[in-house]
N, C-alpha and C positions, 0 to 999 in steps of 0.2 A: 748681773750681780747687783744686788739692793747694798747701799752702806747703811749702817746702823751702831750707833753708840747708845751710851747709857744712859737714862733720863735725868736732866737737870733741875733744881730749882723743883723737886716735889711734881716733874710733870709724868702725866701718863698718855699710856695712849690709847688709842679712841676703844679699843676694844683688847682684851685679855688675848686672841690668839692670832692679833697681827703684829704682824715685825715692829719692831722699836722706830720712828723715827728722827732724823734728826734733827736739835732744835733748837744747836747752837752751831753756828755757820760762820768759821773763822775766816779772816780774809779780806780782800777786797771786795766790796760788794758788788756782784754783775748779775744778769739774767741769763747769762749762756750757760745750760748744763748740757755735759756734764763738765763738771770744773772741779779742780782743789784749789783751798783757799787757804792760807798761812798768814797767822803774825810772826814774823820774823822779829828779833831782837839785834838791834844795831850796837855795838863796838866798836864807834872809831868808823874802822874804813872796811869791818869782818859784819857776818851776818851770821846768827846763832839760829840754828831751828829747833825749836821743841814739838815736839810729835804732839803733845798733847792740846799744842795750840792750831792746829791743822782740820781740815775736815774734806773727805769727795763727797760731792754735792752731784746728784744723779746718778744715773747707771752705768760703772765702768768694765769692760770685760776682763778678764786678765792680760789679756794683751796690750792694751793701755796701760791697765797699769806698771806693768812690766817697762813698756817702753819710758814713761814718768819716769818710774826709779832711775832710769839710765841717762836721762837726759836732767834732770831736777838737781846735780849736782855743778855741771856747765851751765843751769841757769844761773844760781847760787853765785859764780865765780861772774859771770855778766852783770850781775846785779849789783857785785863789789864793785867793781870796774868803773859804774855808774854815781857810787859813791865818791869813789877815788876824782872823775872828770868834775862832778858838782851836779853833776845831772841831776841825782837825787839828794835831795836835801829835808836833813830832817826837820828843819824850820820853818819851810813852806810846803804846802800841799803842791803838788805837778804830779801827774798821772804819767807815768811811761810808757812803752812796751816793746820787749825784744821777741824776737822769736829765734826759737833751737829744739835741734830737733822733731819737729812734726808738731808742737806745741808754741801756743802765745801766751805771753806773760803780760799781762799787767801789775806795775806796782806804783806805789804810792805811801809814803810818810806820814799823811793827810797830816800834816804839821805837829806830828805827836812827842819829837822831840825824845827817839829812843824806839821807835818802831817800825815796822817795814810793811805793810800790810799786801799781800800779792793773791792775784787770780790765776791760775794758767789753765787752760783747754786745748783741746787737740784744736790745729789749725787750720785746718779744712772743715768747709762748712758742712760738709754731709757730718763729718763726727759731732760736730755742736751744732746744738741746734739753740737761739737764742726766742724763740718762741715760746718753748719747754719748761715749765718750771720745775725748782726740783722738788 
C-alpha cells in the first residue's frame, strides 16, 4: 500500500500519472519507515489527536495498520501517564519511548509548550527498516 495525500503549498508532482506523494510528514522526526507520525495537542495531563495532523510514512499493509488502530489508543493512555509522572514535559525537550503492542513509540515536546510530537513503527526490525527512506 503507498500513502498518499493531497498536495501542499502549490506543489505537484514530478509527473501527471504517478501517485501523489507525501510532503508534509507530521510527527517526530526519524529515518525508520515505515512509521506514523502525529502532533498531538497537550491539555493539561490529556492528549488530543487530530487526524489531520498525522501522516504514514512508507509502505503499510493493512494488517499493520489494523494492528496501529488497536494498539495507538493504549499508546495515547501511556503517553498520558508520562505526562502525569513528569516524564514528559512540555517545557523541555527529552525524547521518550515506550513500546505496546508490537509497536515503538517515540515522543517528544521538543519544548513547544502545548504539543506532543510522536513516531511509532512496528518493533521488530525486519518490519522497520531504518535504512529506507520514505
Amino acid at each position: 500500500m503507498t500513502t498518499t495525500t493531497a498536495h501542499t503549498n502549490d506543489q505537484q508532482p514530478a509527473a501527471p500519472d504517478q501517485p501523489t506523494r507525501i510532503f508534509a510528514q507530521w510527527g517526530l522526526p526519524h529515518n525508520v519507515t515505515p512509521r506514523f507520525g502525529a502532533r498531538l495537542i497537550q491539555s493539561r495531563y490529556r492528549l488530543d489527536f487530530l487526524s489531520d495532523r498525522a501522516s504514514l510514512i512508507g509502505e503499510w499493509c493493512e494488517a499493520q495498520i489494523d494492528k496501529l488502530d488497536q494498539a495507538f489508543p493504549e499508546i495515547i493512555k501511556a503517553l498520558e501517564a508520562k505526562l502525569l509522572t513528569g516524564e514528559l514535559d512540555a517545557q523541555r525537550q527529552q525524547r521518550i519511548t515506550i513500546q505496546h503492542g508490537g509497536f515503538t513509540c517515540e515522543a517528544d515536546t521538543l519544548g513547544s509548550h502545548g504539543y506532543l510530537y510522536i513516531c511509532i513503527y512496528p518493533a521488530t526490525s525486519t518490519d522497520a527498516n531504518p535504512d529506507r527512506k520514505a
